[in-house]
PDB file of N, CA, C and O in Angstrom:
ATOM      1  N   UNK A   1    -152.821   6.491-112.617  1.00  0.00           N
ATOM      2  CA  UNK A   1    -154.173   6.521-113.121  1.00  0.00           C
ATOM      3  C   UNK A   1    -154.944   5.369-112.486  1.00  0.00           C
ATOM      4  O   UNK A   1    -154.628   4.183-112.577  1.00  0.00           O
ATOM      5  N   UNK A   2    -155.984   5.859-111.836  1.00  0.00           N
ATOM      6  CA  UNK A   2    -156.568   4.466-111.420  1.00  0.00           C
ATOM      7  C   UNK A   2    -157.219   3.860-112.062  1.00  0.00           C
ATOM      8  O   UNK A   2    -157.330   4.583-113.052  1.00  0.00           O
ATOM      9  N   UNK A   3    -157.880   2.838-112.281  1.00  0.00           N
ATOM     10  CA  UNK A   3    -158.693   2.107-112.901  1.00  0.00           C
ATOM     11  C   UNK A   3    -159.733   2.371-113.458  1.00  0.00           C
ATOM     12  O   UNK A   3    -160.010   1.796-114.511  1.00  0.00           O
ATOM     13  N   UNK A   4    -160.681   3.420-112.835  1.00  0.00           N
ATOM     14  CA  UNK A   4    -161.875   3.634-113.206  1.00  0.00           C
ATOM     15  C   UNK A   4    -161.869   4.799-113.794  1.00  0.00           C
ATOM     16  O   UNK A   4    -162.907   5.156-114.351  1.00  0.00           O
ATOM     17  N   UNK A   5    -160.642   5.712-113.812  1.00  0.00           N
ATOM     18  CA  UNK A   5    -160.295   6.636-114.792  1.00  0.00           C
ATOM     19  C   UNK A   5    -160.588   6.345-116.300  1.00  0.00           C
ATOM     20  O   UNK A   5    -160.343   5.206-116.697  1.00  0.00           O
ATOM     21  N   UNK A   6    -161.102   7.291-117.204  1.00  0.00           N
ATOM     22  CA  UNK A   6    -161.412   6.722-118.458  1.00  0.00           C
ATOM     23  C   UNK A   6    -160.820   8.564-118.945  1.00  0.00           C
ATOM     24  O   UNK A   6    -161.032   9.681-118.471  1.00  0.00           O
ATOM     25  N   UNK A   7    -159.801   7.876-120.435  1.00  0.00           N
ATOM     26  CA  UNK A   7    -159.875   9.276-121.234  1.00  0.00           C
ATOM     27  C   UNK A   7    -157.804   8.952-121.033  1.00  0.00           C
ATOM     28  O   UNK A   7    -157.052   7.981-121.110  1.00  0.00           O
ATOM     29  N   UNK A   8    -157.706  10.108-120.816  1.00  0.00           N
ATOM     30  CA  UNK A   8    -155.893  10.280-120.831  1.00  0.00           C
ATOM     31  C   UNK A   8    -155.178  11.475-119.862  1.00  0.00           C
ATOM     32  O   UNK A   8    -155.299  12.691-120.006  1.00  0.00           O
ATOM     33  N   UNK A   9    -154.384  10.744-118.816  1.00  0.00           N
ATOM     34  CA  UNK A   9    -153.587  12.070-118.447  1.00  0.00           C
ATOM     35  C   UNK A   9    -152.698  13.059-119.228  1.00  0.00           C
ATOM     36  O   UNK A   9    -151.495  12.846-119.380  1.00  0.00           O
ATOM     37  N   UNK A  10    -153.321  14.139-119.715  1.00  0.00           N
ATOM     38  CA  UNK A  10    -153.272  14.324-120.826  1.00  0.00           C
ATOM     39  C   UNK A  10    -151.428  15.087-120.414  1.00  0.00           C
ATOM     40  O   UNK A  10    -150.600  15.262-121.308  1.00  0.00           O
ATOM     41  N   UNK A  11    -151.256  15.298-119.473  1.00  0.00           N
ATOM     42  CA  UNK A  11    -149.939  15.935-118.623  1.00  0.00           C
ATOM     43  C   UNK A  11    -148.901  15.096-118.562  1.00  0.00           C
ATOM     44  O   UNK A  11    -147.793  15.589-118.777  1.00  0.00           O
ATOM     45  N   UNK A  12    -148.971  13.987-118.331  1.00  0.00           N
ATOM     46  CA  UNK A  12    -148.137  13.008-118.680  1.00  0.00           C
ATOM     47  C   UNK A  12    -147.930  12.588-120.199  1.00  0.00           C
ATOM     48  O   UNK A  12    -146.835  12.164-120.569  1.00  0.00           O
ATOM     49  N   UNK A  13    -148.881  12.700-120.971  1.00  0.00           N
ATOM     50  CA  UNK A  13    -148.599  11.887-121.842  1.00  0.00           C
ATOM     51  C   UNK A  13    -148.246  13.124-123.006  1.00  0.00           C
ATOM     52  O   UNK A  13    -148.126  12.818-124.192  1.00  0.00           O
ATOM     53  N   UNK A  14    -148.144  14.070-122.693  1.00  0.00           N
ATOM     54  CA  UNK A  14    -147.149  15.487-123.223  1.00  0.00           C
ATOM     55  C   UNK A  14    -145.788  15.162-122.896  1.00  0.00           C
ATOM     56  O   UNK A  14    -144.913  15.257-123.756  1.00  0.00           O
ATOM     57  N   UNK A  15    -145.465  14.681-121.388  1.00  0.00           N
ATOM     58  CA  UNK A  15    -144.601  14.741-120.936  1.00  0.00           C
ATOM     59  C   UNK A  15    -143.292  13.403-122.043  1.00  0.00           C
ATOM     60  O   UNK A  15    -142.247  13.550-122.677  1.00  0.00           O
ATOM     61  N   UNK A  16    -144.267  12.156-121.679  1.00  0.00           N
ATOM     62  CA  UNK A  16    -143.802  11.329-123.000  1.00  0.00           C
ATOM     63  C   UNK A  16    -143.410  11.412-124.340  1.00  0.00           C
ATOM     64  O   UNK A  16    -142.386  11.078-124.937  1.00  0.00           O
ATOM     65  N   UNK A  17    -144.753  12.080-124.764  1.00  0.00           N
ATOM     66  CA  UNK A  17    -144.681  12.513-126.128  1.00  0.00           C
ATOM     67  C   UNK A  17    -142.931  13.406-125.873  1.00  0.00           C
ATOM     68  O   UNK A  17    -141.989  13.199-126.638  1.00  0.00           O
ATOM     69  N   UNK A  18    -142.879  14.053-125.050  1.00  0.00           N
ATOM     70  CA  UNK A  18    -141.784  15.441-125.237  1.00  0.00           C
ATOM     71  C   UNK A  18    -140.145  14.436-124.992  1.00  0.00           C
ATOM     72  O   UNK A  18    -139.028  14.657-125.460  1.00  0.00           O
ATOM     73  N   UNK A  19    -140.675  13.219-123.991  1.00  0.00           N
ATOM     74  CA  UNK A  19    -139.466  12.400-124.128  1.00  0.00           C
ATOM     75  C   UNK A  19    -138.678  11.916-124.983  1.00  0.00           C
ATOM     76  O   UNK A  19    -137.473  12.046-125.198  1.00  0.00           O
ATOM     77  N   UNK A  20    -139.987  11.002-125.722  1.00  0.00           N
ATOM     78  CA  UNK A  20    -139.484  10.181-126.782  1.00  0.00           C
ATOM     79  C   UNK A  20    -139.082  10.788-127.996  1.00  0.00           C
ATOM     80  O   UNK A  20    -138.315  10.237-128.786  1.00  0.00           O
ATOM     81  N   UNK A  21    -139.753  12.301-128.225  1.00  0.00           N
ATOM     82  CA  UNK A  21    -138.864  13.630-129.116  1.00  0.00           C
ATOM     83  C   UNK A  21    -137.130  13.658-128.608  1.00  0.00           C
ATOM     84  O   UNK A  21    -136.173  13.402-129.338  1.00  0.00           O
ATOM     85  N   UNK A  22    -137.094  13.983-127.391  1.00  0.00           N
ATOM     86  CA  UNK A  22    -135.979  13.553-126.828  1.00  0.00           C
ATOM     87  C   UNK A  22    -134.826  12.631-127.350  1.00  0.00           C
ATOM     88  O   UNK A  22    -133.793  12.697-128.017  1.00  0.00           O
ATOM     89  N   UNK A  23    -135.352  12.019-126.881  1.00  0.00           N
ATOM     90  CA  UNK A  23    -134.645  10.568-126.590  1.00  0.00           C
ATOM     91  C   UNK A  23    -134.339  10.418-128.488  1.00  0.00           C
ATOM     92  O   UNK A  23    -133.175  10.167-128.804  1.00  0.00           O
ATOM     93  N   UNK A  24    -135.179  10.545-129.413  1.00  0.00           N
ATOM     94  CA  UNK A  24    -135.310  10.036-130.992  1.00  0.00           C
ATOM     95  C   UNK A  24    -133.967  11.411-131.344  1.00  0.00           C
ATOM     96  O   UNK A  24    -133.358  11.172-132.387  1.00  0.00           O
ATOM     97  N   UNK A  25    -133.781  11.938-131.048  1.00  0.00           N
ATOM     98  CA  UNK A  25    -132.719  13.091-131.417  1.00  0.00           C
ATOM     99  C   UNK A  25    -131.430  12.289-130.465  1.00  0.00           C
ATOM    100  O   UNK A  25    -130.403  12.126-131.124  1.00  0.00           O
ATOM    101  N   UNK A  26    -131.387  11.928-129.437  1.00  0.00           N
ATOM    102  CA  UNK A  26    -130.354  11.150-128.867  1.00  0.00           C
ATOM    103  C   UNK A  26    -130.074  10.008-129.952  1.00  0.00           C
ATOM    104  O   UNK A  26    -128.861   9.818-130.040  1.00  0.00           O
ATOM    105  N   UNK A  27    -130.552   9.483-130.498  1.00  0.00           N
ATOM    106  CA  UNK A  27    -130.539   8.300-131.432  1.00  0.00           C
ATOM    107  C   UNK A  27    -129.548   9.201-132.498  1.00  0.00           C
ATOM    108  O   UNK A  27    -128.338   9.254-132.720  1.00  0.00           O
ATOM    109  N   UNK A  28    -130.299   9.615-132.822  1.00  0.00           N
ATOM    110  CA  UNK A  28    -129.484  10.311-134.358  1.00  0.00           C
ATOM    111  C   UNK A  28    -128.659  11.038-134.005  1.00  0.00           C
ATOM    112  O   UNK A  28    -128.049  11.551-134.943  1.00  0.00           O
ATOM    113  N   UNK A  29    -128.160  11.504-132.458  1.00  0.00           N
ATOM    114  CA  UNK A  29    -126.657  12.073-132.185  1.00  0.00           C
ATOM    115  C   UNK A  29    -125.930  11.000-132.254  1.00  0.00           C
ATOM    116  O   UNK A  29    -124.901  11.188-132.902  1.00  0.00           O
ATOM    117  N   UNK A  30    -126.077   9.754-131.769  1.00  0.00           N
ATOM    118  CA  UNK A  30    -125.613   9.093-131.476  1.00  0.00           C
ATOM    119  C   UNK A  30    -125.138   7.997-133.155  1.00  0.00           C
ATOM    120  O   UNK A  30    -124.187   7.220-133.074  1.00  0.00           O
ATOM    121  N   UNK A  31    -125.897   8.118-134.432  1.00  0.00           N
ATOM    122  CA  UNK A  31    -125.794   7.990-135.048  1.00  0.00           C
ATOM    123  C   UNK A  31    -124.552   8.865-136.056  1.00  0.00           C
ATOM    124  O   UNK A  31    -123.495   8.560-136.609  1.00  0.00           O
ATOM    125  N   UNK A  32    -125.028   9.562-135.970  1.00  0.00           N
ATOM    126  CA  UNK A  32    -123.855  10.922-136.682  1.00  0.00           C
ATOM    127  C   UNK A  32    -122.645  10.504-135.558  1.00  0.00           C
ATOM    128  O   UNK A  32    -121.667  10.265-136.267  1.00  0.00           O
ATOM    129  N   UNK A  33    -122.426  10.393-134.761  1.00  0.00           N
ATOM    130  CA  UNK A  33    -121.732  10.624-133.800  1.00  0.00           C
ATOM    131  C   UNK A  33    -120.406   9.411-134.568  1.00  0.00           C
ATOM    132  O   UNK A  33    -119.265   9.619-134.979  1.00  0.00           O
ATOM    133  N   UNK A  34    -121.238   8.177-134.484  1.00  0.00           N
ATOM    134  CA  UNK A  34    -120.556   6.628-134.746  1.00  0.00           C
ATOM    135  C   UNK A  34    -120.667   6.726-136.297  1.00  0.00           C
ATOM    136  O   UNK A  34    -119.821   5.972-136.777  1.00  0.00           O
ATOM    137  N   UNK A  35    -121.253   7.248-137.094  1.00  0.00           N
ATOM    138  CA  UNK A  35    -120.844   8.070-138.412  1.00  0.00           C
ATOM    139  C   UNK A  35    -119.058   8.654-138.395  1.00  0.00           C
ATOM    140  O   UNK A  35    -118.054   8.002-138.682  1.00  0.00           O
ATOM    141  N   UNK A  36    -119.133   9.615-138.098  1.00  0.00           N
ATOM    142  CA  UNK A  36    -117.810  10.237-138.034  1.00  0.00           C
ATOM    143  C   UNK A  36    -116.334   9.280-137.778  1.00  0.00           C
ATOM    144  O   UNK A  36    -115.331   9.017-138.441  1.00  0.00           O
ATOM    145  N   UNK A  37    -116.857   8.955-136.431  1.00  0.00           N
ATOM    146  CA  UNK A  37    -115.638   7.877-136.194  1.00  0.00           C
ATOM    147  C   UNK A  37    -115.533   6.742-137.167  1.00  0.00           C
ATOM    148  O   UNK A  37    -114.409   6.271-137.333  1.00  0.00           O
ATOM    149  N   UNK A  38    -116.620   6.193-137.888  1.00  0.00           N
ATOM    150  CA  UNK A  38    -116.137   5.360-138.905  1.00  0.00           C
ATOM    151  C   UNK A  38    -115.729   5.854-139.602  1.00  0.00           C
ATOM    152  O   UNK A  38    -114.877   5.187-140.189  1.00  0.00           O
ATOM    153  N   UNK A  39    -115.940   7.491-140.211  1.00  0.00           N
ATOM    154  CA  UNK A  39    -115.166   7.869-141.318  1.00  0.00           C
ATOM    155  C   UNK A  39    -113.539   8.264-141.265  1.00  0.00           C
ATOM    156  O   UNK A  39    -112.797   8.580-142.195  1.00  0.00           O
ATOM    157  N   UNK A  40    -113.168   8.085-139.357  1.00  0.00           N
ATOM    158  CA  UNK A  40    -111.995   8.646-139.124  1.00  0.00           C
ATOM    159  C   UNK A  40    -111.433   7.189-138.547  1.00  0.00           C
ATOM    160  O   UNK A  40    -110.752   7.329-137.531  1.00  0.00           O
ATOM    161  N   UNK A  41    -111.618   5.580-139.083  1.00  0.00           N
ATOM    162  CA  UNK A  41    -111.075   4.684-139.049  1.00  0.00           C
ATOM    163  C   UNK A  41    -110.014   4.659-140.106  1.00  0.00           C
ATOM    164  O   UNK A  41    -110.100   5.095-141.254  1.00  0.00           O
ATOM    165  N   UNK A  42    -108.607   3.845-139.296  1.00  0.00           N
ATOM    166  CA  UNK A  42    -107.572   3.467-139.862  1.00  0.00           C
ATOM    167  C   UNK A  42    -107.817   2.214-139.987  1.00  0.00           C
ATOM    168  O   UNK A  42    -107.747   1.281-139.187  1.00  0.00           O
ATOM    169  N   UNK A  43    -108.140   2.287-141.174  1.00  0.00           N
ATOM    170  CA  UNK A  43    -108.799   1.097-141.856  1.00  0.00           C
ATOM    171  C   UNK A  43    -108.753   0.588-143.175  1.00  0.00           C
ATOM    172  O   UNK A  43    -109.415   1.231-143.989  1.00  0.00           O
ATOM    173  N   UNK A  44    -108.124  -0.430-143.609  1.00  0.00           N
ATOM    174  CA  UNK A  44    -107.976  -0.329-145.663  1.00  0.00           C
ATOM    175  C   UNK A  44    -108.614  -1.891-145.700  1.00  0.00           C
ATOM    176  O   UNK A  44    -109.042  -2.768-144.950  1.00  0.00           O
ATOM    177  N   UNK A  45    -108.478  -1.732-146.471  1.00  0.00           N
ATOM    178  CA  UNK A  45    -109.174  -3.370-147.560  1.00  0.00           C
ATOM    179  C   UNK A  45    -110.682  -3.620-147.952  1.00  0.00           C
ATOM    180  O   UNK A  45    -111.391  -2.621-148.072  1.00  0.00           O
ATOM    181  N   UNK A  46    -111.157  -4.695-148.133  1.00  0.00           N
ATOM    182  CA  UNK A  46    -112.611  -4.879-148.202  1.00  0.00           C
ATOM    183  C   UNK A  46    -113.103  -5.524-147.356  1.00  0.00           C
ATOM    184  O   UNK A  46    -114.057  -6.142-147.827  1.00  0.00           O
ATOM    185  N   UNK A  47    -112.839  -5.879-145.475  1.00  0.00           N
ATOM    186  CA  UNK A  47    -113.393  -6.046-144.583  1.00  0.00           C
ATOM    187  C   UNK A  47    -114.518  -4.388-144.159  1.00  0.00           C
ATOM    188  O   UNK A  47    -115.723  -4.226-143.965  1.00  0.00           O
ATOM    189  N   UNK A  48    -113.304  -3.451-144.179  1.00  0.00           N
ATOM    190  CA  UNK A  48    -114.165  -2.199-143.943  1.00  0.00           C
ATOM    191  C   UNK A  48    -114.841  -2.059-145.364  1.00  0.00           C
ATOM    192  O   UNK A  48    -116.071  -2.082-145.320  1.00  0.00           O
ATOM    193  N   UNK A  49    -114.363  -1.938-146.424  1.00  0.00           N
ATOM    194  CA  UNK A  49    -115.461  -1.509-147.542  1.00  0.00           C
ATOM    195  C   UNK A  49    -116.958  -2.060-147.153  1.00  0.00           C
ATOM    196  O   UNK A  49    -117.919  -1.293-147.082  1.00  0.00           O
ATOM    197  N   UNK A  50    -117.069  -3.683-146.871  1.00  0.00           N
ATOM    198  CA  UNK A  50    -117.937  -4.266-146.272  1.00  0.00           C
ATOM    199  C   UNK A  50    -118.421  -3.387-144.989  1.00  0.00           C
ATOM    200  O   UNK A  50    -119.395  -2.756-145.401  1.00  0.00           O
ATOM    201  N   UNK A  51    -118.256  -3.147-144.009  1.00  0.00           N
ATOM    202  CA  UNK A  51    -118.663  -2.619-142.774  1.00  0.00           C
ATOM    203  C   UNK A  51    -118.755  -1.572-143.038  1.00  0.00           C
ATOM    204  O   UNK A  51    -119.796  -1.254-142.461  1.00  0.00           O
ATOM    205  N   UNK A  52    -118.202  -0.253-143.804  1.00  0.00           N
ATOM    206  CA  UNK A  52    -118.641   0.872-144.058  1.00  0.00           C
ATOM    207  C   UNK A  52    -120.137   0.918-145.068  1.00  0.00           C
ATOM    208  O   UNK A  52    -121.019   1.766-145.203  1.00  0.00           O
ATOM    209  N   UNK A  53    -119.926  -0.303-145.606  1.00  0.00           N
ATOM    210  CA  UNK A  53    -121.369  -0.174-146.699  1.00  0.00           C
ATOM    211  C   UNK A  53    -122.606  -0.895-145.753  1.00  0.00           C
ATOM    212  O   UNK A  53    -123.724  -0.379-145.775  1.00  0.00           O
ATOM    213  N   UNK A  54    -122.335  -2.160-144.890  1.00  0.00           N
ATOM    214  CA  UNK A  54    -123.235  -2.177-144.095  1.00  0.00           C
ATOM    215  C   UNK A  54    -123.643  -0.890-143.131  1.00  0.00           C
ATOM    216  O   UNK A  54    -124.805  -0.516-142.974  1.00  0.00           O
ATOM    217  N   UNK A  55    -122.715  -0.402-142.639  1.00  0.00           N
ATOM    218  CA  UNK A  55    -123.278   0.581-141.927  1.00  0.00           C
ATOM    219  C   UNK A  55    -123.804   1.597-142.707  1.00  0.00           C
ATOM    220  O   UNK A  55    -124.960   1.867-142.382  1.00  0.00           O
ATOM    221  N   UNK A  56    -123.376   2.236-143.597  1.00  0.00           N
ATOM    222  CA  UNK A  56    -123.873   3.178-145.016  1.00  0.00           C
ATOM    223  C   UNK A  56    -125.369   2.713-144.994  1.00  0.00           C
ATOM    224  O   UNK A  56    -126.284   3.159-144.301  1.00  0.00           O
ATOM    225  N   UNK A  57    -125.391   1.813-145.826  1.00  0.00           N
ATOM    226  CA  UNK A  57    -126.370   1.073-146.462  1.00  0.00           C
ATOM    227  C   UNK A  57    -127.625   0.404-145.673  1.00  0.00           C
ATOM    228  O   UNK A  57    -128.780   0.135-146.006  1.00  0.00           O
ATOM    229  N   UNK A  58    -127.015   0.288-144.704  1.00  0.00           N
ATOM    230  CA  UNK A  58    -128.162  -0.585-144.242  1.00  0.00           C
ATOM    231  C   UNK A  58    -128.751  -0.029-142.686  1.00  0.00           C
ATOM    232  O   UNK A  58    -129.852   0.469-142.455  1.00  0.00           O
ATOM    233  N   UNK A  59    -127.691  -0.282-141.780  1.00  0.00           N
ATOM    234  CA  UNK A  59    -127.667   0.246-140.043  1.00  0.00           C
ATOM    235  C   UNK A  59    -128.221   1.503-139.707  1.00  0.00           C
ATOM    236  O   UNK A  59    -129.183   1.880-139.038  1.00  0.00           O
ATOM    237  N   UNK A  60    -127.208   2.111-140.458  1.00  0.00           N
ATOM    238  CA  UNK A  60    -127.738   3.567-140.257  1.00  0.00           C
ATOM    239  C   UNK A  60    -128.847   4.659-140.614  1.00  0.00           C
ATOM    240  O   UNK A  60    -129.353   5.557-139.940  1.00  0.00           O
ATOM    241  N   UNK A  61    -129.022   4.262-141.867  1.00  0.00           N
ATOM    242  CA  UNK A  61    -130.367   5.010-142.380  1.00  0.00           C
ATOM    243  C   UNK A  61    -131.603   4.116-141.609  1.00  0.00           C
ATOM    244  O   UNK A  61    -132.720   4.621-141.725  1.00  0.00           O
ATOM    245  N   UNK A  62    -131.528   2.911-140.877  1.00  0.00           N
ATOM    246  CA  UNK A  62    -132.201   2.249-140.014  1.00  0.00           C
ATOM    247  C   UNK A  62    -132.367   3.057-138.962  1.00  0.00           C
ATOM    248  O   UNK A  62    -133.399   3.712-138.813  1.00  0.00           O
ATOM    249  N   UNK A  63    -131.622   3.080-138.342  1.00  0.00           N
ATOM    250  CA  UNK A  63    -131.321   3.843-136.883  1.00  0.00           C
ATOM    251  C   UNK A  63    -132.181   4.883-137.219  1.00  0.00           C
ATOM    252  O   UNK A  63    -133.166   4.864-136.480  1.00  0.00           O
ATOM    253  N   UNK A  64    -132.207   5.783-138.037  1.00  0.00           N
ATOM    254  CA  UNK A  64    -132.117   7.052-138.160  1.00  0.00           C
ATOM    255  C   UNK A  64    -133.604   7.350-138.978  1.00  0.00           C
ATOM    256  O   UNK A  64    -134.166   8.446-139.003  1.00  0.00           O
ATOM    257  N   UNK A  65    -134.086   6.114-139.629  1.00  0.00           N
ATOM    258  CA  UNK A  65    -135.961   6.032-139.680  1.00  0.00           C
ATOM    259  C   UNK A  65    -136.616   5.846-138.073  1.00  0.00           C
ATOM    260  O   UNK A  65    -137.493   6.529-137.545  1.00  0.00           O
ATOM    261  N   UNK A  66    -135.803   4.582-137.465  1.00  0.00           N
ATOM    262  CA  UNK A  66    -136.433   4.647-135.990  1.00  0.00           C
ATOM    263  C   UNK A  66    -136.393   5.774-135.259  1.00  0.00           C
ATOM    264  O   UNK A  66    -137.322   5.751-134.451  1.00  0.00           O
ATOM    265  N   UNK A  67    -135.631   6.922-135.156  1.00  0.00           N
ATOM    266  CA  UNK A  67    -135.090   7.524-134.823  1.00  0.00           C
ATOM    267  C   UNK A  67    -136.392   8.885-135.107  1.00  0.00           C
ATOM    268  O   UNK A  67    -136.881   9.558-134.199  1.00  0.00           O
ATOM    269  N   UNK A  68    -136.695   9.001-136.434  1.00  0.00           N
ATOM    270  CA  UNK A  68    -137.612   9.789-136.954  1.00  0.00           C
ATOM    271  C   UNK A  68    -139.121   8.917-136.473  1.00  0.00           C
ATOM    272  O   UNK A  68    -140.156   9.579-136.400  1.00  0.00           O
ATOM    273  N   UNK A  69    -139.144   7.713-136.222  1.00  0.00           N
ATOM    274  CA  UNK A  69    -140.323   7.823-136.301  1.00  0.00           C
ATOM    275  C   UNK A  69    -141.114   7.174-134.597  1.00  0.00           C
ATOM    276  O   UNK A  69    -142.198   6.764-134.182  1.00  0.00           O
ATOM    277  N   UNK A  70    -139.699   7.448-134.087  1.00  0.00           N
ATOM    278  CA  UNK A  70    -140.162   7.841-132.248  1.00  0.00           C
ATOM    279  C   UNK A  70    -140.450   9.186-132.119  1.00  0.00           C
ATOM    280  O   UNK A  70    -141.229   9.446-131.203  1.00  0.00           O
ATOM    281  N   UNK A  71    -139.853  10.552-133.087  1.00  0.00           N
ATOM    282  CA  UNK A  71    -139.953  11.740-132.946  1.00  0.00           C
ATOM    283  C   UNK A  71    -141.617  12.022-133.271  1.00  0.00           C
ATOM    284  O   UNK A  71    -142.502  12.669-132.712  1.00  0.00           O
ATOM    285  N   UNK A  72    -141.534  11.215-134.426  1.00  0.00           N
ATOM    286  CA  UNK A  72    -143.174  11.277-134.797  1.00  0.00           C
ATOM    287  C   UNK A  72    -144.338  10.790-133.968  1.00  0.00           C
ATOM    288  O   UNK A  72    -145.467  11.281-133.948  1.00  0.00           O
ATOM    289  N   UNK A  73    -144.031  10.073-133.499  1.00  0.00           N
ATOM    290  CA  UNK A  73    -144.829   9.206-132.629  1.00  0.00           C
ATOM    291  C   UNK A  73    -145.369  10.085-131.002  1.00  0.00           C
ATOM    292  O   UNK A  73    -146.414  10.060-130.351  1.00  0.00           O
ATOM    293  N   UNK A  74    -143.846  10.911-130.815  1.00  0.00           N
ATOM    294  CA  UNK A  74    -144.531  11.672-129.936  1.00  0.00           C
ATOM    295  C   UNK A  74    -145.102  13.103-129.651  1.00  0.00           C
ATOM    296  O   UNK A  74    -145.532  13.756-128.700  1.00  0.00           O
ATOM    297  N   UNK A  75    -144.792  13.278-131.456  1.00  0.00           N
ATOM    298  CA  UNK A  75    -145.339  14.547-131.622  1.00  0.00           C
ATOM    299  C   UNK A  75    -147.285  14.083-131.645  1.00  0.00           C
ATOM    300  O   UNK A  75    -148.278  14.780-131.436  1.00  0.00           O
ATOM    301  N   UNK A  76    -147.106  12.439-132.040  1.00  0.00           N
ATOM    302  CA  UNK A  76    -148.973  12.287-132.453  1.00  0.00           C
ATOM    303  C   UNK A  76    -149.159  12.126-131.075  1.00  0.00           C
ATOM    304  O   UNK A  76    -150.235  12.632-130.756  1.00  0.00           O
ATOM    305  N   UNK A  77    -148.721  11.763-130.369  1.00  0.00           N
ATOM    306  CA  UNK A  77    -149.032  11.877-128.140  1.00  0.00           C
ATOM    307  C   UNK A  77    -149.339  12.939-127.976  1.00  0.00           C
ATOM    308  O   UNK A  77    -150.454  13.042-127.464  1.00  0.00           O
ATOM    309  N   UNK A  78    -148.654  14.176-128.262  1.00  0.00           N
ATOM    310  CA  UNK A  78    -148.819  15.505-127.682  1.00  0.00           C
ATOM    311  C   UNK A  78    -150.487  15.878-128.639  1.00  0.00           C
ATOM    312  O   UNK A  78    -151.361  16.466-128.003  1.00  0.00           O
ATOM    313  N   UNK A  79    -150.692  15.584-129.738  1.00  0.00           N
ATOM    314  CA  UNK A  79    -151.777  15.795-130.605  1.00  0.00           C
ATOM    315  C   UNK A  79    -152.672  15.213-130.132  1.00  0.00           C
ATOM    316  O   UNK A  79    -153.793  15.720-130.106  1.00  0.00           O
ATOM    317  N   UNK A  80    -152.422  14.003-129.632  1.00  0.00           N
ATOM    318  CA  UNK A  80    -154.235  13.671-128.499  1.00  0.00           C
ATOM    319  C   UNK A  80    -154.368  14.519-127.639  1.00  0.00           C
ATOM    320  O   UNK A  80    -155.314  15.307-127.606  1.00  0.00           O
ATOM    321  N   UNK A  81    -153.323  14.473-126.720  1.00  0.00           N
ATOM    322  CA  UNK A  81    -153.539  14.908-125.322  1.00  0.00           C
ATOM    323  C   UNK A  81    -154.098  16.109-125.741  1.00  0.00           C
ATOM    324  O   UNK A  81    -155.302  16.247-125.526  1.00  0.00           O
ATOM    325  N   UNK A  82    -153.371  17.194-126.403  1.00  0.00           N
ATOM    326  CA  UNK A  82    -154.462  18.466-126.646  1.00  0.00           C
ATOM    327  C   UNK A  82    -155.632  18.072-127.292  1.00  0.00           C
ATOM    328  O   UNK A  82    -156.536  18.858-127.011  1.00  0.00           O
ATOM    329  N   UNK A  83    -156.000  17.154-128.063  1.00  0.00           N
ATOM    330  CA  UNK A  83    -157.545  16.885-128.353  1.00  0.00           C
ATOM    331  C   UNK A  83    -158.080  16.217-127.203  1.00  0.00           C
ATOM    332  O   UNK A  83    -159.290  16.114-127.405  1.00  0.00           O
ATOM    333  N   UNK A  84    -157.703  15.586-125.820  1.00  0.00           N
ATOM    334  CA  UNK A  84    -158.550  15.294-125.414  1.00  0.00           C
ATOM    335  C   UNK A  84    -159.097  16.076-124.226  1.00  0.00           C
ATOM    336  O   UNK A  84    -160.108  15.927-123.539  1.00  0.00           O
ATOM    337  N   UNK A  85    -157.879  17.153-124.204  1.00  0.00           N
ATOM    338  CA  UNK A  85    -158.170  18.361-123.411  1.00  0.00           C
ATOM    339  C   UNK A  85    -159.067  18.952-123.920  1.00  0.00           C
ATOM    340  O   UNK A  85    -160.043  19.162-123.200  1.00  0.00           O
ATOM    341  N   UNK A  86    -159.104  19.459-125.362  1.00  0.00           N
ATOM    342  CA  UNK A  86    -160.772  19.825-126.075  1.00  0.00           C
ATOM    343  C   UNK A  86    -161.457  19.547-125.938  1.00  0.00           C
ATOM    344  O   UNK A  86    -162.365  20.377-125.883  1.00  0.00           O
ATOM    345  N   UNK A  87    -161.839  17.922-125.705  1.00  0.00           N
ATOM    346  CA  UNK A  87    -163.001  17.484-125.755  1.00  0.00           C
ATOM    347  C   UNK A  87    -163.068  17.266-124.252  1.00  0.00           C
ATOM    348  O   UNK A  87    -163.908  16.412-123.965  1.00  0.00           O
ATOM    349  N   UNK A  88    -162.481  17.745-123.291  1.00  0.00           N
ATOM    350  CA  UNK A  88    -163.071  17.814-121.867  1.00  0.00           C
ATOM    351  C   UNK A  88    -163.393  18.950-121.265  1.00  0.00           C
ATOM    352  O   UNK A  88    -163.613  19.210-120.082  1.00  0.00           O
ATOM    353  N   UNK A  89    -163.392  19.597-122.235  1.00  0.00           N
ATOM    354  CA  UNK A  89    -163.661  21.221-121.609  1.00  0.00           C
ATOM    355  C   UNK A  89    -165.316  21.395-122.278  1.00  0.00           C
ATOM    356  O   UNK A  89    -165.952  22.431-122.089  1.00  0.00           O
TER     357      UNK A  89
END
């Protein structure tokens, strides 16, 4: 975009928007994913009770808001770019 461009490539920034949808579902595979394997640790005492509840409790439903709210973020990208395609026609 050069400089004196004003407004939004509205083609690219679909393209983003469609990434970071992407990419926010890679997160939460990747979440479920390291989910499972903690639940299939050979593991006893209250070091893991601890690390299963941090991750429970805290990490993961983290991950997994960021996760939702990169998805969101580029669903509101794709929602300009078609409004600013409206308003250039």
């Amino acid at each position: 975009m050069s400089s004196s461009m004003q407004g939004m490539d509205t083609e690219y920034a679909r393209q983003v928007g469609q990434n970071m949808g992407e990419h926010a579902g890679q997160v939460a595979g990747v979440v479920s994913s390291i989910t499972a394997m903690i639940s299939g640790l050979k593991w006893q005492g209250p070091d893991r009770q601890g690390f299963e509840s941090d991750w429970t409790g805290s990490f993961a439903p983290s991950a997994n808001a960021a996760s939702e709210s990169l998805s969101d973020q580029g669903r509101v990208l794709c929602v300009h770019a078609d409004r600013q395609d409206e308003a250039s026609r």
